[in-house]
C-alpha positions as CSV (number, residue, x, y, z in Angstrom):
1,X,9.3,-81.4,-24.3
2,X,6.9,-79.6,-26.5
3,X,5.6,-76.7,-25.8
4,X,1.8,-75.6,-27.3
5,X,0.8,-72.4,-27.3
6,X,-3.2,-72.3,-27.2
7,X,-4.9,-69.9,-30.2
8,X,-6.0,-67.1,-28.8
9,X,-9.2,-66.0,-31.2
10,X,-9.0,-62.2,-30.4
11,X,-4.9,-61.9,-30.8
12,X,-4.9,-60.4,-34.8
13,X,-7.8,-57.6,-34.8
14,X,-7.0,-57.9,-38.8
15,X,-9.5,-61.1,-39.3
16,X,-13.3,-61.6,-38.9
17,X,-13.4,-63.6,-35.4
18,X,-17.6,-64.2,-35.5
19,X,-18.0,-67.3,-36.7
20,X,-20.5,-68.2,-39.7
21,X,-23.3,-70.7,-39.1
22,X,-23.2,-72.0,-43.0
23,X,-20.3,-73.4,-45.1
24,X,-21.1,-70.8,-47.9
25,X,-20.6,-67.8,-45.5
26,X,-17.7,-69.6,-44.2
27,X,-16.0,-70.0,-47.9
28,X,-17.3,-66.1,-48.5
29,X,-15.3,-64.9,-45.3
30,X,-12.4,-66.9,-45.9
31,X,-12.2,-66.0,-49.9
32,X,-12.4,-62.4,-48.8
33,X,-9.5,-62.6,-46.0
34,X,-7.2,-64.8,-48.7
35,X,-8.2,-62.0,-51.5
36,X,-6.9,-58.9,-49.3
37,X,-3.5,-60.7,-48.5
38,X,-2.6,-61.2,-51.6
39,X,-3.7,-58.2,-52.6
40,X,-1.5,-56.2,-49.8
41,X,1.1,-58.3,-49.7
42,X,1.9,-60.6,-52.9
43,X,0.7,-58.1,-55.8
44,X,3.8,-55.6,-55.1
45,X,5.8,-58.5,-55.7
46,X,4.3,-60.0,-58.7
47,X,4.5,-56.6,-60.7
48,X,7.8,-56.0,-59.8
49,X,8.9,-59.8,-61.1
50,X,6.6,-58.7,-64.1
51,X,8.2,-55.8,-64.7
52,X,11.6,-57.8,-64.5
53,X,10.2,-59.9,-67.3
54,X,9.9,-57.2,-70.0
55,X,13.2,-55.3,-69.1
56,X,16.6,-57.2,-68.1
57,X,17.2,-55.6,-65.2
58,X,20.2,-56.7,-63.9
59,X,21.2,-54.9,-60.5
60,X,18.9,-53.3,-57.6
61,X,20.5,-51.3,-54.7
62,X,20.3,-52.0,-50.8
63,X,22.6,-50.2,-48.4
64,X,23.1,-51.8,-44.7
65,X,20.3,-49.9,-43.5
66,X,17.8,-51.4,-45.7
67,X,17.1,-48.3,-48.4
68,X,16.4,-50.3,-51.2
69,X,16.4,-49.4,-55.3
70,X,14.1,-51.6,-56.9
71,X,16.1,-52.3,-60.1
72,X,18.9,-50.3,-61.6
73,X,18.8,-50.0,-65.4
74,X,22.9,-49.4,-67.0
75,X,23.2,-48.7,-70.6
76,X,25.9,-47.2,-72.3
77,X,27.8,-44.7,-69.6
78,X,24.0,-44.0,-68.2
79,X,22.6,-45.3,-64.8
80,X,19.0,-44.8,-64.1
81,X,17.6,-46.0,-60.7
82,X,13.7,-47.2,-61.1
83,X,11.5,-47.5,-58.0
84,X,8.2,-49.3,-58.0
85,X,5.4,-48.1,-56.0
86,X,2.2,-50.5,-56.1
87,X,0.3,-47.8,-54.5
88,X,-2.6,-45.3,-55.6
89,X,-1.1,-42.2,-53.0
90,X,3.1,-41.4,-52.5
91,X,4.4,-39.6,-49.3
92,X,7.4,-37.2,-49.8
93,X,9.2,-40.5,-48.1
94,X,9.1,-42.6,-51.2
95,X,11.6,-40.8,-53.0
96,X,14.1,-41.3,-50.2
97,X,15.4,-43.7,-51.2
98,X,16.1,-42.5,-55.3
99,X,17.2,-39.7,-53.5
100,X,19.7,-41.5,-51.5
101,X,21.1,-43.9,-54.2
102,X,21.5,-40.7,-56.7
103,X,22.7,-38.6,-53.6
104,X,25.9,-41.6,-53.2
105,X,26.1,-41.8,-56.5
106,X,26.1,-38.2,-58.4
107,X,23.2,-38.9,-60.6
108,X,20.5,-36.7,-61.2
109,X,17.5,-38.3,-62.7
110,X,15.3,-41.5,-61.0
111,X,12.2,-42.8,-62.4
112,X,9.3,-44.3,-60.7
113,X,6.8,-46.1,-61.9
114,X,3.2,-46.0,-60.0
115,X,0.0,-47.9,-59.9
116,X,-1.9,-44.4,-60.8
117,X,-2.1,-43.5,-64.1
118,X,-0.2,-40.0,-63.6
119,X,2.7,-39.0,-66.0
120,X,5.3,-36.6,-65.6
121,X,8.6,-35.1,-63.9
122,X,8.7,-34.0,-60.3
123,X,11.6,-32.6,-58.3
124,X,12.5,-34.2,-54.9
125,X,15.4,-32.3,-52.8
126,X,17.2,-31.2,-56.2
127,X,16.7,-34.8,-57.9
128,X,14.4,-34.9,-61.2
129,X,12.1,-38.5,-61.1
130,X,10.5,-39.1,-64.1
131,X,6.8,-40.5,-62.9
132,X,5.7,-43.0,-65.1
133,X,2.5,-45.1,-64.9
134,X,2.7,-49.3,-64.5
135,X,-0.2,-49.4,-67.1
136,X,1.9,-47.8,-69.7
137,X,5.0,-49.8,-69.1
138,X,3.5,-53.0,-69.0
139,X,1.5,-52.2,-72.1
140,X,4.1,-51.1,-74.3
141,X,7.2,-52.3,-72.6
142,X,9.3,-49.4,-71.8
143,X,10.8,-48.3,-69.0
């Protein structure tokens, strides 16, 4: 047996529910809704498979309670843990989990690399992250 469940048009307040009375405002509304996904949701992803493109990271970190390091960079005897953030503001929480993987780990410098074009080092609970901005990476390939 098969069992439908009927669409209910006023279930996901994240979509425009008034319906257009052309084709052209439909295509407009529907471009626009397909635009902001991808926007939210695929573009971190894209960068950070770009970024993975023009450095061979070869590790990331996740413990069993799903704090994740975007990509760990090993050279020599050094480990440097690199976070991506594909966001314009950062909350004190997104450099728990640097902290945690440097905590684990005894190292003391992180480095993330944001969507804003802000340089520079900032401390976080005793660890030093090296703030670096995705424009400059991406332009001139460094870390």
């Amino acid at each position: 047996m098969i069992n439908l469940i009927k669409f209910n048009r006023h279930w996901n307040p994240g979509f425009r529910y008034d319906y257009p009375k052309t084709r052209k405002s439909s295509l407009k509304i529907f471009l626009s809704t397909i635009r902001s996904t991808i926007r939210k949701f695929c573009m971190p992803l894209i960068v950070e498979n770009a970024l993975l493109s023009l450095k061979p990271y070869k590790f990331f970190w996740r413990d069993p309670y799903n704090h994740e390091v975007d990509f760990i960079e090993t050279n020599d005897q050094t480990v440097i843990p690199t976070e991506v953030k594909y966001k314009t503001g950062l909350n004190r929480s997104d450099y728990n989990n640097l902290w945690l993987f440097c905590k684990k780990f005894g190292l003391s410098k992180a480095v993330m690399i944001l969507l804003t074009p802000v340089s520079g080092i900032e401390e976080h609970k005793g660890l030093k992250v090296e703030k670096k901005s995705l424009f400059e990476v991406m332009a001139w390939g460094e870390r």
